[in-house]
C-alpha positions as CSV (number, residue, x, y, z in Angstrom):
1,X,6.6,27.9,5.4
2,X,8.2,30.0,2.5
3,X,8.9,26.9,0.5
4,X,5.7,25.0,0.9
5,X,3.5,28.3,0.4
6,X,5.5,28.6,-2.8
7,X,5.5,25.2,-4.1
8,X,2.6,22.7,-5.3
9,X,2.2,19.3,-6.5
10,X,3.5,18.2,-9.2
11,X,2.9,14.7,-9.7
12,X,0.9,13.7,-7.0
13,X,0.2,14.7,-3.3
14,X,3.1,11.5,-2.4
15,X,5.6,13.0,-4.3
16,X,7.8,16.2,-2.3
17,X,10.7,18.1,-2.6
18,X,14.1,17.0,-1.1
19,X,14.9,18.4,1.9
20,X,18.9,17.9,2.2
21,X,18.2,16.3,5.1
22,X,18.5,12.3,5.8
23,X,18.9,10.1,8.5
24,X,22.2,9.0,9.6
25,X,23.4,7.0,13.0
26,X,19.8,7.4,13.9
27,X,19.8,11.2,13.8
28,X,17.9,13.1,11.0
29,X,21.1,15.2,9.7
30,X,21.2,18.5,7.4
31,X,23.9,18.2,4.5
32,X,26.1,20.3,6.1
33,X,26.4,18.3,9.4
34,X,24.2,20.1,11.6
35,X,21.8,17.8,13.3
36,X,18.0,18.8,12.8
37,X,16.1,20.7,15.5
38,X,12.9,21.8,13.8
39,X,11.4,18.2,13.0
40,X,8.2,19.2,11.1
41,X,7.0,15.7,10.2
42,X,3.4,14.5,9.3
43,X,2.3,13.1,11.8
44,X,1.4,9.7,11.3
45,X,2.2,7.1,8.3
46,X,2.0,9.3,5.1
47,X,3.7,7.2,2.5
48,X,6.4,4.9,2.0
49,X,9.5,5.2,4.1
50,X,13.3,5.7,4.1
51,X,16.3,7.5,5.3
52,X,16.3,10.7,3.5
53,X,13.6,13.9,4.0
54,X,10.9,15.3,1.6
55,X,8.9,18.2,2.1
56,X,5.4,17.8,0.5
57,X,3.9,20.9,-0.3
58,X,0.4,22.3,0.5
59,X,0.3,20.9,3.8
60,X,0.6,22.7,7.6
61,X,4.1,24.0,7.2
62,X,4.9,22.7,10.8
63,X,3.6,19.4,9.9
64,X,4.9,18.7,6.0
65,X,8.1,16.3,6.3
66,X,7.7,13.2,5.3
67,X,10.7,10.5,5.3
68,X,11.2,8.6,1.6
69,X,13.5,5.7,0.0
70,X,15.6,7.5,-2.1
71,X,14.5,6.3,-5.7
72,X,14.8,10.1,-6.5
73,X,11.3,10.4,-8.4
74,X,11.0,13.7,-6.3
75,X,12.3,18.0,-7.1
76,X,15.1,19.2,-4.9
77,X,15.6,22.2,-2.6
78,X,19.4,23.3,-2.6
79,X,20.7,26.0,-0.7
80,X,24.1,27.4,-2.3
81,X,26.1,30.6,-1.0
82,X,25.7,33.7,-3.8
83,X,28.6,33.3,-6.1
84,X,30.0,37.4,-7.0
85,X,31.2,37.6,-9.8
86,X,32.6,40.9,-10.9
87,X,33.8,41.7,-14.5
């Protein structure tokens, strides 16, 4: 919800923001190995299709994954632990 209230469009209403999630051995799987539990895809056929995850913003937050090819025309989301740096 944070990330989709906080995002908009910025090509088109196909076009999302990488997850760091994709499907692999049949199981959509975060970057860091975890399998995923929240599955919040549109219900439906959205757009085209593909092993890796997009979030398209604007939509219900419970219902705004969307699965894509990965040609990589799309923003990502990364997640990275704070780096302290003292002086």
């Amino acid at each position: 919800k944070f990330v989709s209230d906080r995002s908009s469009y910025y090509y088109d209403e196909w076009h999302g923001y990488w997850l760091g999630l994709r499907e692999v051995n049949s199981n959509w799987t975060w970057v860091d190995g975890r399998i995923d539990t929240l599955k919040y895809w549109i219900k439906g056929s959205y757009a085209s299709s593909g092993p890796f995850a997009l979030l398209i913003p604007q939509k219900n937050y419970s219902e705004n994954w969307d699965s894509a090819d990965k040609v990589f025309q799309n923003r990502f989301i990364c997640e990275h632990d704070v780096l302290i740096r003292s002086d």
